[in-house]
C-alpha positions as a Python dict, from the first residue, in 0.01 Angstrom:
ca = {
    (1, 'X'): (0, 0, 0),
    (2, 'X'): (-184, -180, 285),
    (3, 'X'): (-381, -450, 166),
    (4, 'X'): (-710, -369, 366),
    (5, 'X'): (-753, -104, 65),
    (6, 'X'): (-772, -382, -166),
    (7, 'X'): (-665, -111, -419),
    (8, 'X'): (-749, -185, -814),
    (9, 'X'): (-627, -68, -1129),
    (10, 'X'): (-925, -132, -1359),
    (11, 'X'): (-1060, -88, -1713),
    (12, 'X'): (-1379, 24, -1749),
    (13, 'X'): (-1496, -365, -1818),
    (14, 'X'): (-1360, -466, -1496),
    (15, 'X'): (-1537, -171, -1337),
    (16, 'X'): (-1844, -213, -1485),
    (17, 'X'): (-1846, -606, -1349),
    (18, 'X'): (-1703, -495, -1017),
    (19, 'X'): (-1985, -255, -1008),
    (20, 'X'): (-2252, -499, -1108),
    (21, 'X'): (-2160, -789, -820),
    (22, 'X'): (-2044, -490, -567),
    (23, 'X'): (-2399, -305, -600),
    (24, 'X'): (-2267, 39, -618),
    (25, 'X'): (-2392, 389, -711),
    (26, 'X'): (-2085, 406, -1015),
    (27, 'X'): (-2151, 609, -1298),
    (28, 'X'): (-2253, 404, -1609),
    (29, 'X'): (-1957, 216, -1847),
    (30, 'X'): (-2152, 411, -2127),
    (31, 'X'): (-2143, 774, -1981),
    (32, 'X'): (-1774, 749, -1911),
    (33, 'X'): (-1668, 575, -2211),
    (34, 'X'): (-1815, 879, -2445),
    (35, 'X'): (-1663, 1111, -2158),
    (36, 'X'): (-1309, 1030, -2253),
    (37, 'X'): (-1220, 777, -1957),
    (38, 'X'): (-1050, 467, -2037),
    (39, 'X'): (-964, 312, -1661),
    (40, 'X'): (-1036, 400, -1283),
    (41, 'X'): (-880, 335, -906),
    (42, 'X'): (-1072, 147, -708),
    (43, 'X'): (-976, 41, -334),
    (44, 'X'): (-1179, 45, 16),
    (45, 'X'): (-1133, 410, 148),
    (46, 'X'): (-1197, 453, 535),
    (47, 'X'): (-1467, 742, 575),
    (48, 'X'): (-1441, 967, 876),
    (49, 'X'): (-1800, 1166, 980),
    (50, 'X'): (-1584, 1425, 1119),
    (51, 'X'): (-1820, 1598, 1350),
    (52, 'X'): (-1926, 1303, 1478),
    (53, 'X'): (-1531, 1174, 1518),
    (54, 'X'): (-1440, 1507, 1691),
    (55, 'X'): (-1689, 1514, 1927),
    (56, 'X'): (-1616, 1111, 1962),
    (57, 'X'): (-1235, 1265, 2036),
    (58, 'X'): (-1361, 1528, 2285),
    (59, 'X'): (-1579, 1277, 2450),
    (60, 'X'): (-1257, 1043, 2499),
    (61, 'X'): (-1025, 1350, 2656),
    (62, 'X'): (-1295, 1438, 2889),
    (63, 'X'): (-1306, 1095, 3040),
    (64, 'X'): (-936, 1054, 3060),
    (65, 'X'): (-794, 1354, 3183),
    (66, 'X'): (-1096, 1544, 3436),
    (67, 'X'): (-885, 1755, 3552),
    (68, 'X'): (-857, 1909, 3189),
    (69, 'X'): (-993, 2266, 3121),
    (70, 'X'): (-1199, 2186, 2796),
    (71, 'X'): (-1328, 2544, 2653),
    (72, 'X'): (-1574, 2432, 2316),
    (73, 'X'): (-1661, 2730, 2107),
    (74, 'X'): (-1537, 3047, 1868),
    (75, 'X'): (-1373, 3322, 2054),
    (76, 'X'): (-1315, 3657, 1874),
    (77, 'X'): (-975, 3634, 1647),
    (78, 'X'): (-682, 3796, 1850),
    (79, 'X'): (-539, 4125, 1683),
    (80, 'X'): (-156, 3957, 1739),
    (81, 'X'): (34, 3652, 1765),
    (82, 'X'): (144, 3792, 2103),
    (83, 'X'): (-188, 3881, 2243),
    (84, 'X'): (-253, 3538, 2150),
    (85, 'X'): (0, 3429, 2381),
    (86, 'X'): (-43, 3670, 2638),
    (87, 'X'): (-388, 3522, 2695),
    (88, 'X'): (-248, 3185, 2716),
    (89, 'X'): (-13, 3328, 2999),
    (90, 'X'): (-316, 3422, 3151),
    (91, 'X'): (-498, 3076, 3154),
    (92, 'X'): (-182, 2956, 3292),
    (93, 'X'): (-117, 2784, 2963),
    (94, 'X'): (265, 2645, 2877),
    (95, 'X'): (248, 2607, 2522),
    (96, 'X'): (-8, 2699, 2261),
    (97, 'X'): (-55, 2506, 1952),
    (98, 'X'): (-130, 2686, 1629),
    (99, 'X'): (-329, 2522, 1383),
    (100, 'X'): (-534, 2800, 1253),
    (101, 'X'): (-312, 2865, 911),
    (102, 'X'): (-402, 3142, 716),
    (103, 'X'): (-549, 3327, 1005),
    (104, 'X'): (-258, 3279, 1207),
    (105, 'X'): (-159, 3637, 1206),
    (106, 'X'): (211, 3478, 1094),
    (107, 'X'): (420, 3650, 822),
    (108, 'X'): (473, 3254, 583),
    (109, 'X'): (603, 3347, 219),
    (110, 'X'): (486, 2996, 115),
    (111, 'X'): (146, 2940, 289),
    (112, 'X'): (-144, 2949, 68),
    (113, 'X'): (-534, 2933, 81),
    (114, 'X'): (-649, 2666, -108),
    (115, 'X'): (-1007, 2746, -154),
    (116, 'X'): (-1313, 2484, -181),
    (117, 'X'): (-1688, 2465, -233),
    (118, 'X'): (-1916, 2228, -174),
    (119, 'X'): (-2323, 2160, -201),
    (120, 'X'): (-2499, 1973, 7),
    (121, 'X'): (-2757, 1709, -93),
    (122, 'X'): (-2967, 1506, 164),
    (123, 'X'): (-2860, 1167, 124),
    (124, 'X'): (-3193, 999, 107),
    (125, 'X'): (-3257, 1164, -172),
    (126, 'X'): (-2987, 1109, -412),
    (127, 'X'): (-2983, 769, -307),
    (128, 'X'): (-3369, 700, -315),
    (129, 'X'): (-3358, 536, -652),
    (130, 'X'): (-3074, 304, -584),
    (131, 'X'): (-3187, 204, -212),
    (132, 'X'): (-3016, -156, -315),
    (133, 'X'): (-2680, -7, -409),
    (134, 'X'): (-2360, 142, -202),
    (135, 'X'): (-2333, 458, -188),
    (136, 'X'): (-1935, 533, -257),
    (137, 'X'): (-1714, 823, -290),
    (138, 'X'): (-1576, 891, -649),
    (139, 'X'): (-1350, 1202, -726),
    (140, 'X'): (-1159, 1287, -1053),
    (141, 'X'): (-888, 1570, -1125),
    (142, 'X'): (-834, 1496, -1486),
    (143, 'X'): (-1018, 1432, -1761),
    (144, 'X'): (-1318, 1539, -1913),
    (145, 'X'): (-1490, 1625, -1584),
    (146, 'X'): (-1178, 1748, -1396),
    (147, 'X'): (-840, 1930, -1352),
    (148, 'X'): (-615, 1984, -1030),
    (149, 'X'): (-764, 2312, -970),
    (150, 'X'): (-1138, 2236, -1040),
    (151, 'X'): (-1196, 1864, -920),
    (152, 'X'): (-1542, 1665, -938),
    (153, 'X'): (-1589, 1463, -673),
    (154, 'X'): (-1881, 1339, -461),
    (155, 'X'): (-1825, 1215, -74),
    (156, 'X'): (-2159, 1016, 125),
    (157, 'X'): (-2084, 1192, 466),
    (158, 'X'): (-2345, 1077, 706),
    (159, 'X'): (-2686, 1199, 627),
    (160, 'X'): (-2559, 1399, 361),
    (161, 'X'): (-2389, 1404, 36),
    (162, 'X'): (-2118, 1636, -50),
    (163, 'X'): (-2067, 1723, -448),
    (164, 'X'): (-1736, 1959, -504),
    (165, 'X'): (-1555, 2108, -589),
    (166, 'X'): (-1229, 2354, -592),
    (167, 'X'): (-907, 2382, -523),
    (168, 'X'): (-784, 2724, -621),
    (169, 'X'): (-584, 2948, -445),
    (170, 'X'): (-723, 3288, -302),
    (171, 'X'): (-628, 3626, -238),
    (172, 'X'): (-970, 3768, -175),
    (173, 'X'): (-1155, 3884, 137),
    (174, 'X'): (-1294, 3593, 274),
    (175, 'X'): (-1617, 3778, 412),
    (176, 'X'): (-1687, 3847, 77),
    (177, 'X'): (-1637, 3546, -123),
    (178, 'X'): (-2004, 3347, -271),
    (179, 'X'): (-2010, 3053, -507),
    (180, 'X'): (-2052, 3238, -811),
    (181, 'X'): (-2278, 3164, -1124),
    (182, 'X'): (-2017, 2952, -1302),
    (183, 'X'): (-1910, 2775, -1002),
    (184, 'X'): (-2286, 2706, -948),
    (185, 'X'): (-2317, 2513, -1256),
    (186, 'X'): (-2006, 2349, -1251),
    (187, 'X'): (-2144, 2187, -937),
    (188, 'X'): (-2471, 2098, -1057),
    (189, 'X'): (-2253, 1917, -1366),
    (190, 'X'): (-2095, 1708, -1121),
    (191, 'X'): (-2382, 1651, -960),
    (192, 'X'): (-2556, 1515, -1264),
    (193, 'X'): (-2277, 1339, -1368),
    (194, 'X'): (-2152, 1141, -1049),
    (195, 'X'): (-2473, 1049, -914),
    (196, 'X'): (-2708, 1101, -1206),
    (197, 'X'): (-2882, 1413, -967),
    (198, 'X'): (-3165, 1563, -1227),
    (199, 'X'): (-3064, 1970, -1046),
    (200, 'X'): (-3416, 2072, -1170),
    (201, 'X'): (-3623, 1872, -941),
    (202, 'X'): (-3369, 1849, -641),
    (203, 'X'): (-3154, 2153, -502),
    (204, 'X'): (-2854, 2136, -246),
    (205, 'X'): (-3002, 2224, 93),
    (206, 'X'): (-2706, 2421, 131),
    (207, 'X'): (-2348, 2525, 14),
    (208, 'X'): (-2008, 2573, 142),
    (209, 'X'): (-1710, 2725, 111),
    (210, 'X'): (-1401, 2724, 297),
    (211, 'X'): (-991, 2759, 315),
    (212, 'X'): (-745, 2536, 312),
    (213, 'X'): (-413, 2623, 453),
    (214, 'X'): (-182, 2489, 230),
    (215, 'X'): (197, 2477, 206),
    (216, 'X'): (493, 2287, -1),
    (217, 'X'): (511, 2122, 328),
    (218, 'X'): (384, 2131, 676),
    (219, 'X'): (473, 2356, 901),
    (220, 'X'): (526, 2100, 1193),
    (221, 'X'): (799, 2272, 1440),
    (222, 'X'): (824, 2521, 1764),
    (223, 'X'): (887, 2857, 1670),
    (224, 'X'): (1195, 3010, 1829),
    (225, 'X'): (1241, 3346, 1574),
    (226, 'X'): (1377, 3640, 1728),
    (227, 'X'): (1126, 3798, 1553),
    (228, 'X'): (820, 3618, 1781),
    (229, 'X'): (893, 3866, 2056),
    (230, 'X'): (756, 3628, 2267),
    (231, 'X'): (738, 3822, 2597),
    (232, 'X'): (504, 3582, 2771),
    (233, 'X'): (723, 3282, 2808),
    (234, 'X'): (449, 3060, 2632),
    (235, 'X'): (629, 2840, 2393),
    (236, 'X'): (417, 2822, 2029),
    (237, 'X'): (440, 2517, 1840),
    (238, 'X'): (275, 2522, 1446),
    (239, 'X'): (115, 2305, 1316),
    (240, 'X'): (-34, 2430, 994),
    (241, 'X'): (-43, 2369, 615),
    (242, 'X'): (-215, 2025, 579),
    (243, 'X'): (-409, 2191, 265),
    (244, 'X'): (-678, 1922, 198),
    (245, 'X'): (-488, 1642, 402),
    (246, 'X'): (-578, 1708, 712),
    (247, 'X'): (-799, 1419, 814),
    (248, 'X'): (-506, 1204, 687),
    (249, 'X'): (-200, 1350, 834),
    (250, 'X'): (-411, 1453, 1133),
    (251, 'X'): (-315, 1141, 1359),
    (252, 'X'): (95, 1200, 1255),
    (253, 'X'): (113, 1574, 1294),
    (254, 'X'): (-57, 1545, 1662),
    (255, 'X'): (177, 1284, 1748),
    (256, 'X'): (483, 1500, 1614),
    (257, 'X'): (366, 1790, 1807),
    (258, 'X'): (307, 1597, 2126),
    (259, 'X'): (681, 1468, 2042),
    (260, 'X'): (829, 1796, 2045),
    (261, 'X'): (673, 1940, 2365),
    (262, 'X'): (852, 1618, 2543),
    (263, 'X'): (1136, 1735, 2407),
    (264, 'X'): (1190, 1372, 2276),
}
């Protein structure tokens, strides 16, 4: 692994020192003890504030390339993959890249939705009590507290705090779909039990939930079925299926892309 992670395989004794001379907002060697947990991961994670680093991204693309069309904002879903492309015809477009997964409109056996929720806490006041200490993101999927499918975790992300979460797969209709009562509670748990939150005297500002397109493996390729019909000579490159990896493959699968419209 690279050694800028400094990643650590500790018991809970080593944890509870590291988090003594490291100053950080750690769950107690006490509370996890009696939950079941006998050793943790600990390495130096780099933290993207991904608003801020796309419009940081946007910002560097309109400097380097003025000439650049840049349209920022939601259009209206298209009814078809090929009025999709027929608009891009229209803009004078070459290529269109889809990264929109499980609204692409695209007939994929193996793509999933991988659903999450999160709630929202205002950073200042989870942290309030531990001004002195780090802030750090902690995350389990086994466990007492966890599973694959129904992960704790907690994530500082700028002014806010993020306490989730899920990763279930869904079927439903996605105008629809509210954190239910159980899923309410669950979070509030996690809450409690990450960052010692008392949920009766401080409530999430808000919630979220959202849908992660999620495959066996990325769909990273151009798309050349017969079946496209592609009538408006746009070519269509995918790039979809990252489930909850995007922000880490994000960097790779550009490049890839940008690779195969070269044609190199």
């Amino acid at each position: 692994s690279d050694e800028r992670l400094e990643f650590q395989h500790l018991s809970l004794e080593m944890l509870e020192w590291q988090n003594t001379v490291l100053k950080l907002n750690l769950p107690s060697r006490q509370i996890l003890q009696t939950a079941g947990y006998q050793y943790a991961w600990l390495f130096h994670s780099v933290v993207v504030d991904a608003p801020n680093m796309l419009g940081h991204m946007i910002h560097q693309l309109q400097q380097q390339s003025p000439k650049v069309n840049l349209e920022i904002g939601s259009i209206p879903p298209y009814p078809s993959l090929q009025a999709m492309l027929e608009d891009a015809k229209e803009r004078d477009c070459d290529a269109v890249i889809n990264c929109t997964g499980g609204f692409n409109r695209i007939h994929d056996d193996s793509l999933q939705h991988a659903r999450g929720i999160l709630h929202h806490y205002h950073r200042n006041q989870v942290s309030g009590s531990n001004s002195n200490h780090k802030d750090v993101i902690i995350t389990t999927d086994e466990g007492a507290w966890g599973t694959e499918d129904k992960p704790a975790y907690v994530i500082p992300r700028g002014d806010i705090v993020v306490v989730g979460g899920s990763y279930e797969y869904f079927h439903g209709n996605y105008q629809e779909d509210r954190i239910n009562e159980e899923e309410e509670a669950r979070l509030k748990v996690n809450a409690s039990r990450l960052l010692g939150i008392d949920t009766d005297e401080i409530k999430p500002f808000d919630e979220w939930i959202g849908y992660r397109p999620y495959r066996p493996t990325t769909r990273v390729e151009e798309d050349t079925s017969p079946f496209l019909q592609n009538t408006a000579g746009v070519r269509l490159i995918h790039n979809y299926g990252h489930g909850g990896s995007g922000w880490t493959v994000h960097v790779g699968a550009a490049k890839e892309v940008a690779s195969i419209l070269m044609g190199s």
